[in-house]
Structure formats: structure tokens, C-alpha cells
N, C-alpha and C positions, 0 to 999 in steps of 0.2 A: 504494500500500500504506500503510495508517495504521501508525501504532507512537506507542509513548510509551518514551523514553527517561529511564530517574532516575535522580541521585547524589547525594549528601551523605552515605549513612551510615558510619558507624561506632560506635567504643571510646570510651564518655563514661563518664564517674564522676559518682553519685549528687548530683543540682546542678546538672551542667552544662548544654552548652547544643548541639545542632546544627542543621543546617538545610537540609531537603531541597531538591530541585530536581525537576521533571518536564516536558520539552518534547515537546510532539507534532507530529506533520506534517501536522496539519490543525488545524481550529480548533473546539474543544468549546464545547459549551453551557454543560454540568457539568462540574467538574473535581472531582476529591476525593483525600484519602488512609484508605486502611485499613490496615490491621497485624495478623499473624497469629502471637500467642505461642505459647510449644509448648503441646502439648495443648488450644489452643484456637479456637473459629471465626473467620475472618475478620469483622474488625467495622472499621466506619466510623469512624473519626478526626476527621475535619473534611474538608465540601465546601464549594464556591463557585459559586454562578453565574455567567453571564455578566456581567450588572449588579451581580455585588459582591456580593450574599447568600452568609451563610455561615452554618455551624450544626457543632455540635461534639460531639463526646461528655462527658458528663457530666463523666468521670476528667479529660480534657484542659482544660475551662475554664478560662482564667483562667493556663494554661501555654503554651499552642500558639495560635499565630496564623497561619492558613492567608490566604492573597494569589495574585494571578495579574495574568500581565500578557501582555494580548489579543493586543498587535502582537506577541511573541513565543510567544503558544498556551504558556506557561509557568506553573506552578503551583508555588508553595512553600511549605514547610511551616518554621517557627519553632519548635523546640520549646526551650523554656526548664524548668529547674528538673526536669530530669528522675529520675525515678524506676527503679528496677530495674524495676518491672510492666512499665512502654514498651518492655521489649528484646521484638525480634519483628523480622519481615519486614516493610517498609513497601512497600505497591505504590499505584503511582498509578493512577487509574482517570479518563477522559476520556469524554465520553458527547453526543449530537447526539440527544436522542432516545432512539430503541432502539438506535440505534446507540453501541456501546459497545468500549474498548477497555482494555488492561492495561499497566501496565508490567513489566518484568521482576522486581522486588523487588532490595531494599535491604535488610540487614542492619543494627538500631540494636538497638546492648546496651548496658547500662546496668549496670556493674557496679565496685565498691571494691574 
């Protein structure tokens, strides 16, 4: 049975800093994270390839630095200097292909 497992979120104040985690029980191609605020669609964060490529959304450049580490099928996410927009559900997504899987979501709020 595949799964992906994630933790790091919470309660950050405008500035601050957290930093996800997502491990799976197999070994993905893609990894990435997305984030769903309210009232709005699930959108792409930052992914990573196998080899290290990575690509980010526009809002997060320059703030979030997404990494993985193969021998542990593990993907993390850095988010620095965070903003109130960031609060949302963060889910990892893991991918072989068409083969694709979710994490359960994370909760990161950002708020003074």
C-alpha cells in the first residue's frame, strides 16, 4: 500500500519560518507540495525531481526552498519569511509516472 505521510505545520507569525516534512513508502519520481486556502483551488507550491529539479510558484520565490532526500523517499519544504496568504492546507503529492499519491494535509496559518 503506498501512502505519504506529513508534519511540520502549524501557528507562525507574519516573518516567521516553518518547515515541512513528507515521507513515503515507496520511492517517487516527483515529489511536490500544494496548498489549499479557503475559498481557493488547490495550486502547486514547489516540486522536485528525482535529479534535483525544482520549480516554484511565482508568490513563493525567493521564500520556500523545497529538497528531498532519495535514501529516505522524503521531501521538505522550507518556508521562510512567511506571509498571512500561505495559511492553507499543505499536502504532499508523490508521483512514479501516473502513478500518483497524496498526503493527508497539514495545516500552516500565518497569522499576528
Amino acid at each position: 500500500q503506498v501512502q505519504l505521510v506529513e508534519s511540520g505545520g502549524g501557528l507562525v507569525q507574519p516573518g516567521g519560518s516553518l518547515t515541512l516534512s513528507c515521507a513515503a513508502s515507496f520511492s517517487p519520481n516527483t515529489m511536490g507540495w500544494y496548498r489549499q486556502g479557503p475559498g481557493k483551488q488547490r495550486e502547486l507550491v514547489a516540486g522536485i525531481t528525482r535529479d534535483g529539479s525544482t520549480n516554484y510558484a511565482s508568490s513563493v520565490k525567493g521564500r520556500f526552498t523545497i529538497s528531498r532526500d532519495n535514501a529516505k523517499n522524503t521531501v521538505y519544504l522550507q518556508m521562510n519569511s512567511l506571509k498571512p496568504e500561505d495559511t492553507g492546507v499543505y499536502y504532499c503529492n508523490a508521483a512514479i509516472s501516473l502513478y500518483s499519491s497524496w498526503g493527508q494535509g497539514t495545516q500552516v496559518t500565518v497569522s499576528s
